[in-house]
VOMI-20733 format. One record per residue (C-alpha): residue number from 1; x, y, z. Coordinates in pm, 1 decimal. Example, Ala and Ser with C-alpha at 12.3 -4.5 7.8 and 13.67 -1.06 7.14 Angstrom:
BEGIN
<r n="1" u="1230.0" v="-450.0" w="780.0"/>
<r n="2" u="1367.0" v="-106.0" w="714.0"/>
This chain:
BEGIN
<r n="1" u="-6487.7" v="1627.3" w="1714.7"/>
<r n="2" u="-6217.4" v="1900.8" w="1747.0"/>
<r n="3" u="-6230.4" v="2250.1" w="1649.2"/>
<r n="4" u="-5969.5" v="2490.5" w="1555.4"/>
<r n="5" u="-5923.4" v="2852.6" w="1714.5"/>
<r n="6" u="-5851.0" v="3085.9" w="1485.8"/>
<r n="7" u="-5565.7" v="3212.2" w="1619.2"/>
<r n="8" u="-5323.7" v="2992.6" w="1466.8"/>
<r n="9" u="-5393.0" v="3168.1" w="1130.2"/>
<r n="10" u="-5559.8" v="3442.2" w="1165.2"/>
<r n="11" u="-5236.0" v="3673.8" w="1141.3"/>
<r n="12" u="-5142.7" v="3575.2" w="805.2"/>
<r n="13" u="-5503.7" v="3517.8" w="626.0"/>
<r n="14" u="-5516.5" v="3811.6" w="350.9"/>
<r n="15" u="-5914.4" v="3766.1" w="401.9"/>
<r n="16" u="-6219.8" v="3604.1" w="588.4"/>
<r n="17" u="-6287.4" v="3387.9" w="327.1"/>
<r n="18" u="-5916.6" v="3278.3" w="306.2"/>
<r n="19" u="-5903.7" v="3200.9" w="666.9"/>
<r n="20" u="-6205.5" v="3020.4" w="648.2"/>
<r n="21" u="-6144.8" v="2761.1" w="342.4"/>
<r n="22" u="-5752.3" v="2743.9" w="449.3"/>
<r n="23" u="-5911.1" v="2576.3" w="775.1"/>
<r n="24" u="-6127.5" v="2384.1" w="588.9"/>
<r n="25" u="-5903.5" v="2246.1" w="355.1"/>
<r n="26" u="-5706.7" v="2111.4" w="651.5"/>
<r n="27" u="-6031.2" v="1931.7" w="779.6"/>
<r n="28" u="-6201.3" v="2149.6" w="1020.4"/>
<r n="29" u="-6567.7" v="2192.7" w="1006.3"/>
<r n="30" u="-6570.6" v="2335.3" w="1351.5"/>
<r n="31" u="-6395.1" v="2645.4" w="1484.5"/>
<r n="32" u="-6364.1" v="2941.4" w="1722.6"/>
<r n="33" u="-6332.9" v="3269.8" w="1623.4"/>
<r n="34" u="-6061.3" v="3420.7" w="1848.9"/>
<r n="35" u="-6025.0" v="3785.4" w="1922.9"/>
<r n="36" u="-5735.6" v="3892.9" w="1640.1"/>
<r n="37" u="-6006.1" v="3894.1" w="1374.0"/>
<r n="38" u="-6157.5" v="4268.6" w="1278.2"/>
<r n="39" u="-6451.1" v="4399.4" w="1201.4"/>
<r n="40" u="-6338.0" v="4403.6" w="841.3"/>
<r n="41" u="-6194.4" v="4030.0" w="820.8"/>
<r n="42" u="-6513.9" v="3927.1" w="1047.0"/>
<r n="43" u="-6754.1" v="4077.4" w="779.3"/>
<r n="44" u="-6600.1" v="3882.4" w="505.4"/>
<r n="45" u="-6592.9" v="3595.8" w="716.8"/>
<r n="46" u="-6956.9" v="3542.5" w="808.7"/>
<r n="47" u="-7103.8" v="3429.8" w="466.0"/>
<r n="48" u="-6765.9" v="3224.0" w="423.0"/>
<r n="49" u="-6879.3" v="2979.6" w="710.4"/>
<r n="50" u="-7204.8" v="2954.7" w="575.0"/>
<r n="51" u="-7056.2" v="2892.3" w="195.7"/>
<r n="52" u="-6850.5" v="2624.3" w="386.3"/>
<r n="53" u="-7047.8" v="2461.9" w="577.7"/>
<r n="54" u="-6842.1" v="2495.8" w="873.4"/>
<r n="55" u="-6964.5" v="2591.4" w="1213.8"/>
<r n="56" u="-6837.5" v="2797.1" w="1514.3"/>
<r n="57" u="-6809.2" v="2648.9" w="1837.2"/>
<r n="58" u="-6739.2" v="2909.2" w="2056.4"/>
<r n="59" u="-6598.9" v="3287.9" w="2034.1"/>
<r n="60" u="-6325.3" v="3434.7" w="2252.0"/>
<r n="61" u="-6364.1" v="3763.4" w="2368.9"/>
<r n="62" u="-6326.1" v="4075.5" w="2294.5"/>
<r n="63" u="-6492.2" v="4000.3" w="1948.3"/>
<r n="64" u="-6423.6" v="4140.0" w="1717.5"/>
<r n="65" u="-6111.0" v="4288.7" w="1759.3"/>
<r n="66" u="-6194.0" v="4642.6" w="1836.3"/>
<r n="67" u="-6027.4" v="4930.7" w="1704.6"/>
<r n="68" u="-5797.4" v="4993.4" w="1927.6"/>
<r n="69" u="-5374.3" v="5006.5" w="1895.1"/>
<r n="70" u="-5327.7" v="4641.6" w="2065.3"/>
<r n="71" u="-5680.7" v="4454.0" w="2064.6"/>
<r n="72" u="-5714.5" v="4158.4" w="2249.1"/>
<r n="73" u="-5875.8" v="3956.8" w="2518.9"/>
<r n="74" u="-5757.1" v="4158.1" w="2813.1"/>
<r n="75" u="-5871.3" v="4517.6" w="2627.8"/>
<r n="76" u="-6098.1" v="4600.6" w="2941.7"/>
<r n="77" u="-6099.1" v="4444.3" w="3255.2"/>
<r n="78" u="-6384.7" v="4367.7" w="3474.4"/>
<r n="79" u="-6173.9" v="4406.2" w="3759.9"/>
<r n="80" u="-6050.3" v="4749.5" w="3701.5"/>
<r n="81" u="-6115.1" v="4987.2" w="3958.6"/>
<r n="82" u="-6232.0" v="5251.1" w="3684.7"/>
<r n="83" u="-6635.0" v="5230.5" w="3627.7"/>
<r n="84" u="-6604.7" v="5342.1" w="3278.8"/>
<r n="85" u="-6346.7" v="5088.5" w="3184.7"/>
<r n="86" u="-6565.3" v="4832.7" w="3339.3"/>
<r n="87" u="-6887.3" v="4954.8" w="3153.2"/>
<r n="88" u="-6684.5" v="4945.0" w="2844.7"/>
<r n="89" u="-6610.3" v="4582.0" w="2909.0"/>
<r n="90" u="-6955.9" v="4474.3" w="2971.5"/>
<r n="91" u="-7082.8" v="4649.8" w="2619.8"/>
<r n="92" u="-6800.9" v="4493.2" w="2448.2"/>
<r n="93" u="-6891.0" v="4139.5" w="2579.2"/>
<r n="94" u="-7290.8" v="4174.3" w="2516.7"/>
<r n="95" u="-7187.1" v="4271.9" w="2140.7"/>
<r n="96" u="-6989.4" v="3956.2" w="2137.4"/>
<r n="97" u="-7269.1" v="3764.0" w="2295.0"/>
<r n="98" u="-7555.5" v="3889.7" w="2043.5"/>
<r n="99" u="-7279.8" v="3782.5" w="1810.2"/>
<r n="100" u="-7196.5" v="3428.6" w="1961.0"/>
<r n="101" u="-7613.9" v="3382.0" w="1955.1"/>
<r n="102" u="-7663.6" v="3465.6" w="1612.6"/>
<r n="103" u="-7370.5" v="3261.0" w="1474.6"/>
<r n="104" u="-7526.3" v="2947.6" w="1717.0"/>
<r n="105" u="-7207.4" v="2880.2" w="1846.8"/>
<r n="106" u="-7195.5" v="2753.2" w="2210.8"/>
<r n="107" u="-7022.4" v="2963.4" w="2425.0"/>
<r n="108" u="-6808.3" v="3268.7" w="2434.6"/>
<r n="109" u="-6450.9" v="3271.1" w="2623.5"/>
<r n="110" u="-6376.5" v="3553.9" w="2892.2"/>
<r n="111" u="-6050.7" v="3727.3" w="3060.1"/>
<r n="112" u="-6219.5" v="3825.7" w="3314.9"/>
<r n="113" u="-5917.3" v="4056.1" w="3483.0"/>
<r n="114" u="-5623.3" v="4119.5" w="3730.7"/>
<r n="115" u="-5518.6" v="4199.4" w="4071.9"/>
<r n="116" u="-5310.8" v="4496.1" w="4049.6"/>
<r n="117" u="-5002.9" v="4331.8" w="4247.0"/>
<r n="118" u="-4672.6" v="4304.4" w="4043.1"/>
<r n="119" u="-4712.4" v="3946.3" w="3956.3"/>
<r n="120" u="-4288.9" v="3895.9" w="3921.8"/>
<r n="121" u="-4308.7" v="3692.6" w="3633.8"/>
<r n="122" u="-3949.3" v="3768.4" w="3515.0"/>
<r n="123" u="-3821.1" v="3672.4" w="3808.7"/>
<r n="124" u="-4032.6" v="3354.0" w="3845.3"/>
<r n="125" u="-3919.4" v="3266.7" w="3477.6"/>
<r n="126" u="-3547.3" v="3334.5" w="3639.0"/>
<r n="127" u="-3614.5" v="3107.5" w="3920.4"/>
<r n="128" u="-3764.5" v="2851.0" w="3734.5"/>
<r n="129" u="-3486.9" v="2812.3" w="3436.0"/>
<r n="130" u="-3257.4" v="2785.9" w="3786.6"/>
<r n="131" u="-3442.1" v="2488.7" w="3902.2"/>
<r n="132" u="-3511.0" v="2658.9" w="4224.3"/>
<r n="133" u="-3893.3" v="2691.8" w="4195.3"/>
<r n="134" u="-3920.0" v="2433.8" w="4510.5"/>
<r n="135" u="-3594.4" v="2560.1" w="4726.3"/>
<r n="136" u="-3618.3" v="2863.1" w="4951.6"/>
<r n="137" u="-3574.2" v="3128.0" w="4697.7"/>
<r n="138" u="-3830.7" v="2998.3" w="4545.3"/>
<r n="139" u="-4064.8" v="2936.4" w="4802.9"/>
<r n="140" u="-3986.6" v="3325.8" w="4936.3"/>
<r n="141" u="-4104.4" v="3457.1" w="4601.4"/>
<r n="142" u="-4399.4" v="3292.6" w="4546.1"/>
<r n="143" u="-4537.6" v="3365.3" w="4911.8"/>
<r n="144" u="-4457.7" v="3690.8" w="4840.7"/>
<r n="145" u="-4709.4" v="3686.6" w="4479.0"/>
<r n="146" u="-4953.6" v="3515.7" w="4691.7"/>
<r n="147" u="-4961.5" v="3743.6" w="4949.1"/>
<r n="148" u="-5011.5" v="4036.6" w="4788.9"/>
<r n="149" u="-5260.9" v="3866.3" w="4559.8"/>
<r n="150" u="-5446.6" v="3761.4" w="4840.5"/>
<r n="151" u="-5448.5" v="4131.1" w="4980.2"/>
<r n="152" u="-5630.3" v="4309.4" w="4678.7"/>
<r n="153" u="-5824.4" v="3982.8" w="4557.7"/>
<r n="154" u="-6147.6" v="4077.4" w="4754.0"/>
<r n="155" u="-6240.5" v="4384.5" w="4584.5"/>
<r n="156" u="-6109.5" v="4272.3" w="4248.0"/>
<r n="157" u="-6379.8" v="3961.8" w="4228.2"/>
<r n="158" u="-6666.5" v="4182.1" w="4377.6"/>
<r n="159" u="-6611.0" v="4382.9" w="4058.7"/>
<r n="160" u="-6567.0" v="4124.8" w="3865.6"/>
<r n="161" u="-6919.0" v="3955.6" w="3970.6"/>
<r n="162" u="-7086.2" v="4276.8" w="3952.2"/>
<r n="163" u="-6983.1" v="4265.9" w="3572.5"/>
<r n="164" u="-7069.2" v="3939.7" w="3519.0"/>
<r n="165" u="-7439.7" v="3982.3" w="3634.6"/>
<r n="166" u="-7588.2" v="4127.6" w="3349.3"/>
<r n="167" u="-7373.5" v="3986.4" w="3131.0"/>
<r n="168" u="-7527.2" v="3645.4" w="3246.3"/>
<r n="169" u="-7848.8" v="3760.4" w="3173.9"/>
<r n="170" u="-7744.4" v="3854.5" w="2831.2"/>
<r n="171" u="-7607.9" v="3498.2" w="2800.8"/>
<r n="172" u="-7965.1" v="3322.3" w="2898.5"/>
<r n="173" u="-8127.4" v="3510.6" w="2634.6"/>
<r n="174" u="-7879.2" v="3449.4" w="2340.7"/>
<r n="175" u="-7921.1" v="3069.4" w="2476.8"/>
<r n="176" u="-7498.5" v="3104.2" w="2469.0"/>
<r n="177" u="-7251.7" v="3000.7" w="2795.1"/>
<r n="178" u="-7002.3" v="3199.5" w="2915.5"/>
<r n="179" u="-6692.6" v="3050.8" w="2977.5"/>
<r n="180" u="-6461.7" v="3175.4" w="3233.2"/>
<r n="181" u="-6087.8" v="3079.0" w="3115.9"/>
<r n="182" u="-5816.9" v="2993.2" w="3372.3"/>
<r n="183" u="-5535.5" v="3241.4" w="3334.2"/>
<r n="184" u="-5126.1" v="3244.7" w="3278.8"/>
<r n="185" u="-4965.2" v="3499.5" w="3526.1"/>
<r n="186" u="-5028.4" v="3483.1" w="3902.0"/>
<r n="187" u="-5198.4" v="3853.4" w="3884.9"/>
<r n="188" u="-5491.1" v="3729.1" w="3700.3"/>
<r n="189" u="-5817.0" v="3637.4" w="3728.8"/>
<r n="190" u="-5967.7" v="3362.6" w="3789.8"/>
<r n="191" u="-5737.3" v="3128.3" w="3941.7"/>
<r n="192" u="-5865.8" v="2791.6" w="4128.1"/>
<r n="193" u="-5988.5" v="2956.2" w="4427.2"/>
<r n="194" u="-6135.7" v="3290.9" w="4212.8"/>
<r n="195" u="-6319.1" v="3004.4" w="4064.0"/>
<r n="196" u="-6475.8" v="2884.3" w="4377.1"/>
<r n="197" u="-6617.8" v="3225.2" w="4450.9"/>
<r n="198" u="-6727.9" v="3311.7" w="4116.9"/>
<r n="199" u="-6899.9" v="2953.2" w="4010.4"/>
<r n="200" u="-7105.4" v="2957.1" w="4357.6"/>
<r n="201" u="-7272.4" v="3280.7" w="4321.7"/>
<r n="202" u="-7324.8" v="3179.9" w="3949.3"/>
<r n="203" u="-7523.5" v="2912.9" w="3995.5"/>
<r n="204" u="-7643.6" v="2908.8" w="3677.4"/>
<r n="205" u="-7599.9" v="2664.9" w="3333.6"/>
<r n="206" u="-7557.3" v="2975.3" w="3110.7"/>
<r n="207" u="-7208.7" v="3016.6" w="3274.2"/>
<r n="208" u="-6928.1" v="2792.0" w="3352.7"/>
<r n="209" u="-6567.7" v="2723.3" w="3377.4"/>
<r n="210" u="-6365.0" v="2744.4" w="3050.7"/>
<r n="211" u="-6026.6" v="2496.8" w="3125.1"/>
<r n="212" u="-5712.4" v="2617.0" w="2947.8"/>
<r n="213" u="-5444.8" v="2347.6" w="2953.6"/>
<r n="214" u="-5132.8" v="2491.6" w="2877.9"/>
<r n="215" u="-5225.2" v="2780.1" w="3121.6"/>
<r n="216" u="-5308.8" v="2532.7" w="3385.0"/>
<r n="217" u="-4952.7" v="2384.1" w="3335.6"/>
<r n="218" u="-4748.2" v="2651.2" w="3349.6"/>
<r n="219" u="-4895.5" v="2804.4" w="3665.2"/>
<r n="220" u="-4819.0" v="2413.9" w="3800.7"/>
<r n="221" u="-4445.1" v="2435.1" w="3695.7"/>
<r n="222" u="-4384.8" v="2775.5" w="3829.9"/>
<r n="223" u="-4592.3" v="2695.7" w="4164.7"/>
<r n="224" u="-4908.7" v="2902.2" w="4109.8"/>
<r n="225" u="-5198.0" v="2682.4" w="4093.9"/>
<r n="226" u="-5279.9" v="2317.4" w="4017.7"/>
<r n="227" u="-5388.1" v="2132.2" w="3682.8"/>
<r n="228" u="-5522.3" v="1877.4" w="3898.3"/>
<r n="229" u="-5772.1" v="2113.8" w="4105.7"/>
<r n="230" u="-5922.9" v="2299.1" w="3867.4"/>
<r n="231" u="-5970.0" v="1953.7" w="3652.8"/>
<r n="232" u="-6117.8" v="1794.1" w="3969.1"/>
<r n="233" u="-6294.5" v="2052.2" w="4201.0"/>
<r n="234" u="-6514.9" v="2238.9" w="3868.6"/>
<r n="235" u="-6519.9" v="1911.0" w="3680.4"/>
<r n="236" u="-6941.2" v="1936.4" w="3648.2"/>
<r n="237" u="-6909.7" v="2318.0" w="3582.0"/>
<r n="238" u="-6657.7" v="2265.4" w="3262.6"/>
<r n="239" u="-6854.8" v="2389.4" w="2936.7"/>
<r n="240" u="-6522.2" v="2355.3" w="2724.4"/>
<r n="241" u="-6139.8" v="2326.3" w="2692.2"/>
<r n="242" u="-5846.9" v="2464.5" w="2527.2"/>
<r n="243" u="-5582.2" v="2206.3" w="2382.2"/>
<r n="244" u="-5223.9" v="2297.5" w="2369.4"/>
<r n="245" u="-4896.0" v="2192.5" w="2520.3"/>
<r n="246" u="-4712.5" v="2368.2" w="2785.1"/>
<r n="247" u="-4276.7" v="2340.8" w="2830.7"/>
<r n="248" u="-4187.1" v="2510.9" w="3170.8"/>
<r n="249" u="-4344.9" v="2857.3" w="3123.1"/>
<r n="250" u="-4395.0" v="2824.4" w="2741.7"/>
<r n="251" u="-4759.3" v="2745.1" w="2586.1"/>
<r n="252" u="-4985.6" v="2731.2" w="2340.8"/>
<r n="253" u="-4735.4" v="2494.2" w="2164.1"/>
<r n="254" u="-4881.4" v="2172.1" w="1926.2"/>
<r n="255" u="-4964.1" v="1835.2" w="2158.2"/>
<r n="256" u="-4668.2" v="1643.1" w="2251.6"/>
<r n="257" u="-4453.6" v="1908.5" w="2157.3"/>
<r n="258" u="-4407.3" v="2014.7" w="2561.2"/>
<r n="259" u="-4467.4" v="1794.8" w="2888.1"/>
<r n="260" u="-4840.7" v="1813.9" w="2974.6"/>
<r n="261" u="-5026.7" v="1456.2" w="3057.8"/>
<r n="262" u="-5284.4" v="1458.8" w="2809.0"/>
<r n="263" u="-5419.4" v="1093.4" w="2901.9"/>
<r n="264" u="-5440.8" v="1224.7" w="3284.0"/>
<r n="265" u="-5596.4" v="1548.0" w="3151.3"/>
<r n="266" u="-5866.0" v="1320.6" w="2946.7"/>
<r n="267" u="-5952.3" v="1132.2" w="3243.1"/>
<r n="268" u="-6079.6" v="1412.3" w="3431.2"/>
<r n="269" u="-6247.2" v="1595.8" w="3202.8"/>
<r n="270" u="-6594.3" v="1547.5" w="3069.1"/>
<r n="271" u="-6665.9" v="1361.7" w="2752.7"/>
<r n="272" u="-6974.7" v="1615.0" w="2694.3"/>
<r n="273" u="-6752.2" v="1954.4" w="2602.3"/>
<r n="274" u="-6640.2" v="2135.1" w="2380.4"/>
<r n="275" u="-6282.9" v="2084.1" w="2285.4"/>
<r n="276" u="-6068.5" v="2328.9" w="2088.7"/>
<r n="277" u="-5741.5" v="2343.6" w="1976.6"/>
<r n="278" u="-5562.2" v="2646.7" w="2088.4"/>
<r n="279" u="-5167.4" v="2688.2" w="1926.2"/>
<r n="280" u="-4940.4" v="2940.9" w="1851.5"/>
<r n="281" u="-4912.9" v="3039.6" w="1470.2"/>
<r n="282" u="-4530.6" v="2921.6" w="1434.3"/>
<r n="283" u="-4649.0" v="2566.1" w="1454.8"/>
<r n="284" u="-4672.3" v="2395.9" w="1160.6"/>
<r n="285" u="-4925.6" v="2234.3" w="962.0"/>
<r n="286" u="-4762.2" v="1905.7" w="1026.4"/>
<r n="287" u="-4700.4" v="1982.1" w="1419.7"/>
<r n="288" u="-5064.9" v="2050.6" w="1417.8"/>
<r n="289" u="-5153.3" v="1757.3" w="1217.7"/>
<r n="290" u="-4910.7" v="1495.0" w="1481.1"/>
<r n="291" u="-5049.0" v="1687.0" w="1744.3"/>
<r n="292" u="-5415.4" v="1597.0" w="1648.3"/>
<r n="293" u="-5238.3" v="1236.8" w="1651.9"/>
<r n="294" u="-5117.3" v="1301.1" w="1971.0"/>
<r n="295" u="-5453.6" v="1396.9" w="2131.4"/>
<r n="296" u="-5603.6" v="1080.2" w="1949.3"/>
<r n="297" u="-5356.5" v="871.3" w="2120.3"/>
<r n="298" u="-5425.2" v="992.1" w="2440.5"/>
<r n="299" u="-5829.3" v="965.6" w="2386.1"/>
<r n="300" u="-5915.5" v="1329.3" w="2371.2"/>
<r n="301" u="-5998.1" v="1296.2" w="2012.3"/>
């Protein structure tokens, strides 16, 4: 079974109920509520799922979208250096736990920050399009990114744990996982060696490690970290995965639509997760539909 994040039409749904029987129409009885829905759009949502007999999975946080100008997963940050932004994030994520618990869905998904360091991703994407991602430029920028990630990472996932404690807590008693997703940019948080830290204090099945293909990819093609690690090294800590392709430094498209292995990625991934299918809203209902084919093909689905 497959589920569908929101995401892909959540932008263009004129209401909850909308959203919720234009998914089902296309087949999906399983979904995740991703972090563009309101309060509004949420409350006309919630008896819609019931009406429809279709269930969600998991929730991405922050949800829901809070009223602010740009809402969105990386609202707060539990890395910031400011205690009240951090605070903020914490209340935010409980609400969307209480909310994940009383919906029953599994887990919720969580940005869980950045390493202020200017993470060059222009000129990456410049280096990259120039084929030089391996040659010396290349090599020069990206020990640069490293370096001064690797300066300012210490304090960053200190904060970040200390946020995650209670949230944990919160977790066990909603009897909902949190799922730490694998980021884009080479600022953020965690990346396969944040992972190690954070998943070893955590030692806990109310927590876990959220895998985000296309992410995963990109930071492979520009250098950044490996698909292969984080499949391999927090294989028994994996509670769930997003599906989409990756080209170069472009994600979130439909399955076979970019240049990500998806029969390697299903051999390293448990059969036991939750599996969700993460694309961008200008694909099209029949990119989605061959890239459900796609994903079948490769034994995913």
């Amino acid at each position: 079974m497959i589920a569908l994040s929101t995401c892909w039409q959540s932008n263009v749904a004129q209401s909850g109920r909308d959203l919720v029987e234009s998914l089902k129409s296309l087949g999906f009885s399983e979904i995740e509520l991703a972090y563009g829905i309101t309060s509004a759009i949420f409350a006309q949502l919630r008896p819609a799922l019931k009406s429809n007999n279709v269930r969600p999975v998991s929730l991405h946080n922050f949800f829901p979208a809070p009223d602010v100008p740009h809402p969105g997963g990386n609202e707060w940050s539990f890395s910031s250096e400011d205690p009240e932004e951090r605070n903020t994030a914490v209340v935010f994520t409980k609400r969307a736990i209480e909310i994940a618990g009383d919906l029953g869905a599994e887990a919720l998904i969580v940005h869980c920050g950045y390493v202020i360091v200017n993470p060059c991703t222009n000129e990456l994407h410049e280096i990259y399009d120039a084929g030089q991602i391996e040659a010396p430029s290349g090599n020069r920028l990206l020990g640069k990114i490293k370096a001064g990630r690797a300066s300012k990472i210490g304090g960053a996932l200190d904060r970040v744990r200390e946020c995650l404690e209670p949230l944990v807590e919160a977790a066990q008693k909603a009897h909902v996982k949190i799922g730490l997703e694998n980021r884009c940019q080479a600022h953020e948080i965690p990346n396969s060696e944040d992972l190690e830290f954070l998943l070893s204090y955590f030692d806990n099945e109310h927590i876990g490690y959220w895998h985000d293909i296309g992410h995963a990819a990109v930071q492979e093609n520009l250098g950044l970290d490996s698909q292969t690690v984080l499949l391999g090294r927090y294989r028994a800590r994996t509670i769930g995965v997003h599906l989409h392709d990756a080209d170069g430094y472009r994600d979130h498209l439909a399955p076979g639509e970019g240049g990500v292995d998806f029969t390697f990625v299903k051999d390293n991934l448990p059969n036991d997760i939750i599996k969700v299918l993460e694309i961008q809203p200008a694909v099209t209902v029949e990119q989605m539909r061959a890239g459900i084919g796609h994903l079948t093909k490769a034994g995913i689905v």
